[in-house]
N, C-alpha and C positions, 0 to 999 in steps of 0.2 A: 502166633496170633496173640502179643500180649494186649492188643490195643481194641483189639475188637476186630478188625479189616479183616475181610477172607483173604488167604493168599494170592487166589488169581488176579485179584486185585491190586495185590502191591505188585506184581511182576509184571502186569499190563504198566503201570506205571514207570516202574524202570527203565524197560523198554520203550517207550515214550521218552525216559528223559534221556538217553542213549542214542536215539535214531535222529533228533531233532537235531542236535550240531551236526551230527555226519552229514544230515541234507542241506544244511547251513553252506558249510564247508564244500559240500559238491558245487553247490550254486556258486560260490564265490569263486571258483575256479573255474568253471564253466564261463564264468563274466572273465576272468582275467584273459582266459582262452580267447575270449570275442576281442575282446581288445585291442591282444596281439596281433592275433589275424587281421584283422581293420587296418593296425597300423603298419604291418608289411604288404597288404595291398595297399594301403596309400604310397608303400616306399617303390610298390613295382607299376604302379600305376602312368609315371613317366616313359616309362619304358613301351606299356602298351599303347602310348597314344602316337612316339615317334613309329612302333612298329605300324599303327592304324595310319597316319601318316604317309608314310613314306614307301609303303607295301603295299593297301589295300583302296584307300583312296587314290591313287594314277589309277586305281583298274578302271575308273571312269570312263577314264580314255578311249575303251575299249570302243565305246558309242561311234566315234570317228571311223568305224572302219564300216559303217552299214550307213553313210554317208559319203557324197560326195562332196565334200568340206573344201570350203572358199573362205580362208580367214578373213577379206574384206568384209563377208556376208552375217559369219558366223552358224556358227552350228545350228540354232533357231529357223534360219533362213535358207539353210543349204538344203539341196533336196536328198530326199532318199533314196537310196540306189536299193540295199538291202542286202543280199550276199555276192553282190555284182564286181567286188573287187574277189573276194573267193574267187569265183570262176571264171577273173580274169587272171588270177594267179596259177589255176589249174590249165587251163584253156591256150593259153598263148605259148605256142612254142619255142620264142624265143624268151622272151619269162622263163618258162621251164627250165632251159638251156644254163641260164645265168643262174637260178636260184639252185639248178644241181651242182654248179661249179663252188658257189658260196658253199653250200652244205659240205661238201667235199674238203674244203679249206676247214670250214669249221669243224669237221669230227677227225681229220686230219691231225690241228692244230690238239684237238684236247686229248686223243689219243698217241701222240708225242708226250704231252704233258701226265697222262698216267703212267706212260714208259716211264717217265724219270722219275717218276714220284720214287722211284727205290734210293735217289742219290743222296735226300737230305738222311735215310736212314743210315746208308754206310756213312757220312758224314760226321752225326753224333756218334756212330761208331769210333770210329779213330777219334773224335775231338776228346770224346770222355775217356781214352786212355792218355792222353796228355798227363804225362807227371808234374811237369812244372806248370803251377796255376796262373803263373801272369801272364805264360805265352799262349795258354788255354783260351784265359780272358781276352786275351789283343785279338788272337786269332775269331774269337766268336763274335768280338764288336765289327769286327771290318767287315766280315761275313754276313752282318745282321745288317749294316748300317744301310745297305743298296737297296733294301724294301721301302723305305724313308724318302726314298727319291725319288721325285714324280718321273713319269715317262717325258716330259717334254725334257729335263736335264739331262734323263738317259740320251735322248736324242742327239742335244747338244752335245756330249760328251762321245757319242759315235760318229756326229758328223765332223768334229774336231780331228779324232782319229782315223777314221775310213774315208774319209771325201776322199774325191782325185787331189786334193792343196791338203790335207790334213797329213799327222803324223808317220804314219804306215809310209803313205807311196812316197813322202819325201823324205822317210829315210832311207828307204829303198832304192831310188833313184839317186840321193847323195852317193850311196854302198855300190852303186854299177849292177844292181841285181834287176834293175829293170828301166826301160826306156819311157815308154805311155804306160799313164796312171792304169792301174786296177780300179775296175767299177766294183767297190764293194756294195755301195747302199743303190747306185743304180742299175738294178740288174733285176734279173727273175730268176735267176738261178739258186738255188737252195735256200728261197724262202721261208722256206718251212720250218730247215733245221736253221738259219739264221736270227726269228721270232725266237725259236725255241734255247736258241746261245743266251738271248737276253733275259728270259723268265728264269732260266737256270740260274745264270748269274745273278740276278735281281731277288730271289724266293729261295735260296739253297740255304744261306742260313738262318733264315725264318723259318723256315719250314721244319729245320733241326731241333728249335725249342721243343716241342710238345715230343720229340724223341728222348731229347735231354730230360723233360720232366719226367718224363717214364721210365728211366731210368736211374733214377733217382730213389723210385718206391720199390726197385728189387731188393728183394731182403738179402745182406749182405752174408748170412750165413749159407748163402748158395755158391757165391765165390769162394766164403772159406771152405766148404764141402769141395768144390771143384777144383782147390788147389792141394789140399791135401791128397783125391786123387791123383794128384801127377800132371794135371792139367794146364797148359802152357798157356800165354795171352790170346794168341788167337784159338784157341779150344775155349775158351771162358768166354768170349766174344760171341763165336758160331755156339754153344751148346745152354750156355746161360742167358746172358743179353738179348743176342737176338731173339729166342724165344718171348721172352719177356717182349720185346717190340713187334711183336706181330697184331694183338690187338689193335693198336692203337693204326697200324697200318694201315688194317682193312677196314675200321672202320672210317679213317681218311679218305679210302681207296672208290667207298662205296661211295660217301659224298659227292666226289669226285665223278664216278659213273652218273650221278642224278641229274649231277652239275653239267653233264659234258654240250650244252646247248651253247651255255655263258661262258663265251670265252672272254668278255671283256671287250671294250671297243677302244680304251686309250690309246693302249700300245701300238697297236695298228695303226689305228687312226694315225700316229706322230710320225711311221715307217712307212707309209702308203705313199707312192708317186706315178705318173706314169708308167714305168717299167715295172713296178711288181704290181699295179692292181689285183689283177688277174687271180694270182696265188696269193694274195694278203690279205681278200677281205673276207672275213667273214660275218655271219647273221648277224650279229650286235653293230658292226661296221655296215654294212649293207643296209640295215634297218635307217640307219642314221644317213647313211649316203641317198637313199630314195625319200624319208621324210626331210631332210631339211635341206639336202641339197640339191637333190631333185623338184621341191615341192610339192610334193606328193605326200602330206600329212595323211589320209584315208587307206592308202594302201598299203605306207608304213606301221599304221596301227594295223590291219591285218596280220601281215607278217609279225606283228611281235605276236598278235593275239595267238595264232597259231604257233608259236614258238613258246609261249607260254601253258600252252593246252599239253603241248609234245614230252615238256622238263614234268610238268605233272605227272602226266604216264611213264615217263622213265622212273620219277621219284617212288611212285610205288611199285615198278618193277622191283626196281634193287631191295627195297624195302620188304617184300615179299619173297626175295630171295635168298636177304640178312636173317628170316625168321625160319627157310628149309637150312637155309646152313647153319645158323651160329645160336638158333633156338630164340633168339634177340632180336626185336626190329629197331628202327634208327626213329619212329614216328611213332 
């Protein structure tokens, strides 16, 4: 104390001059924090308005189906019916009849399409022991390049080859192997696994990337632990690798289970004639065959509406099954 000041006083003082930039300093990072935040929601802000968009505004829609909707009249003028397409959906047994056939096709089609989901994984299997990179390369562009292609070219490109005048039956018929064309695409016969030739072919190596990428993050000191134990290529493959790809499967797998309502309605759509109706439509086709080509918009939107209530409760099925099994949920 040469100055007179009691001590507690110069050390309240200190401390004061100490505490005051720290709170400076927090503030000004606290501001910089805001800012940030601001301007990566202004960057994902686009994003949520295509999702609002495109996902949550059609549910509008939904109104058309508690409606007896006359597009002349409009939805204002149309009268209300109220749940009178429900239980005309429930009630009519020939309805019933056709919409268990559709449903049949539909879990049919997506449970083929879970079987194969195993082929893009043995696929990056073998593609990612390729030694040489350039036949690696060619082989995974040709492979990828058919997801690119809309279904109407795929069409074009099968009815070039399968018609009765197309590729197949007139080389066939040139070679003496056959007299009268083969009905490939007019027929009903192996529908199912037919749709199913095309997805494979079309999605196998697309479907491979995200195998490819995950493979990519195995840490490489696993293969050289697995070679030094004596470990041949396909033991490195079965004991390393594929473990490593098993995440990324199931949780495809699961998707895929949420998914199993959407099977898409292109494909179909472009392969539908009279000879396969029967076995080729499914919900997303059917939805579309009774609204727009039926004219039947009211009932159409029932059917989706229920079809959209069904994907819900599968979605938290699996979802709740991701979290007994894998401790993880996907939502």
């Amino acid at each position: 104390m040469l100055d007179g000041t009691p001590a507690a006083v110069t050390t309240l003082d200190e401390r004061a001059v100490t505490v005051a930039p720290a709170k400076a300093n927090a503030r000004r990072t606290e501001r910089k924090r805001s800012r940030t935040s601001f301007r990566l929601f202004l960057y994902f802000t686009p994003f949520l308005l295509l999702i609002f968009l495109f996902s949550y505004y059609p549910l509008y829609g939904w109104i058309y189906a508690f409606f007896n909707y006359y597009p002349a009249l409009g939805i204002a003028h149309s009268p209300f019916v109220g749940l009178e397409w429900f239980k005309f959906l429930v009630n009519s047994p020939t309805q019933l009849k056709q919409i268990g056939q559709v449903l049949l096709n539909t879990f049919a089609m997506s449970f083929l399409g879970i079987a194969s989901s195993v082929l893009p994984v043995g696929f990056a299997l073998f593609l990612n022991e390729m030694k040489a990179g350039w036949f690696k390369g060619v082989v995974q562009t040709l492979t990828t390049l058919p997801n690119f292609i809309s279904w109407v070219l795929i069409y074009m490109i099968a009815f070039s080859m399968f018609s009765t005048t197309g590729l197949v039956n007139s080389t066939l018929k040139d070679w003496g192997f056959i007299v009268t064309p083969i009905q490939f695409l007019n027929t009903d016969s192996h529908t199912w696994l037919m749709m199913l030739a095309w997805n494979v072919w079309k999605g196998l190596g697309w479907g491979a990337i995200l195998y490819l990428a995950s493979i990519t993050s195995i840490d490489p000191a696993l293969y050289e632990a697995a070679k030094i134990d004596g470990a041949g290529r396909f033991q490195i493959m079965r004991f390393v690798t594929l473990p490593a790809l098993t995440p990324t499967f199931f949780v495809l797998l699961m998707l895929s289970v949420a998914n199993i309502l959407n099977n898409g309605m292109d494909q179909y759509y472009v392969f539908q004639n009279a000879f396969n109706e029967q076995h080729i439509q499914v919900l997303d086709l059917y939805v579309y065959n009774v609204g727009i080509v039926g004219n039947s918009l009211s009932m159409a939107a029932a059917l989706s509406m229920l079809k959209s209530l069904v994907s819900i409760v599968l979605l938290f099925g699996v979802n709740s099954l991701s979290k007994r099994v894998r401790g993880t949920s996907i939502i």
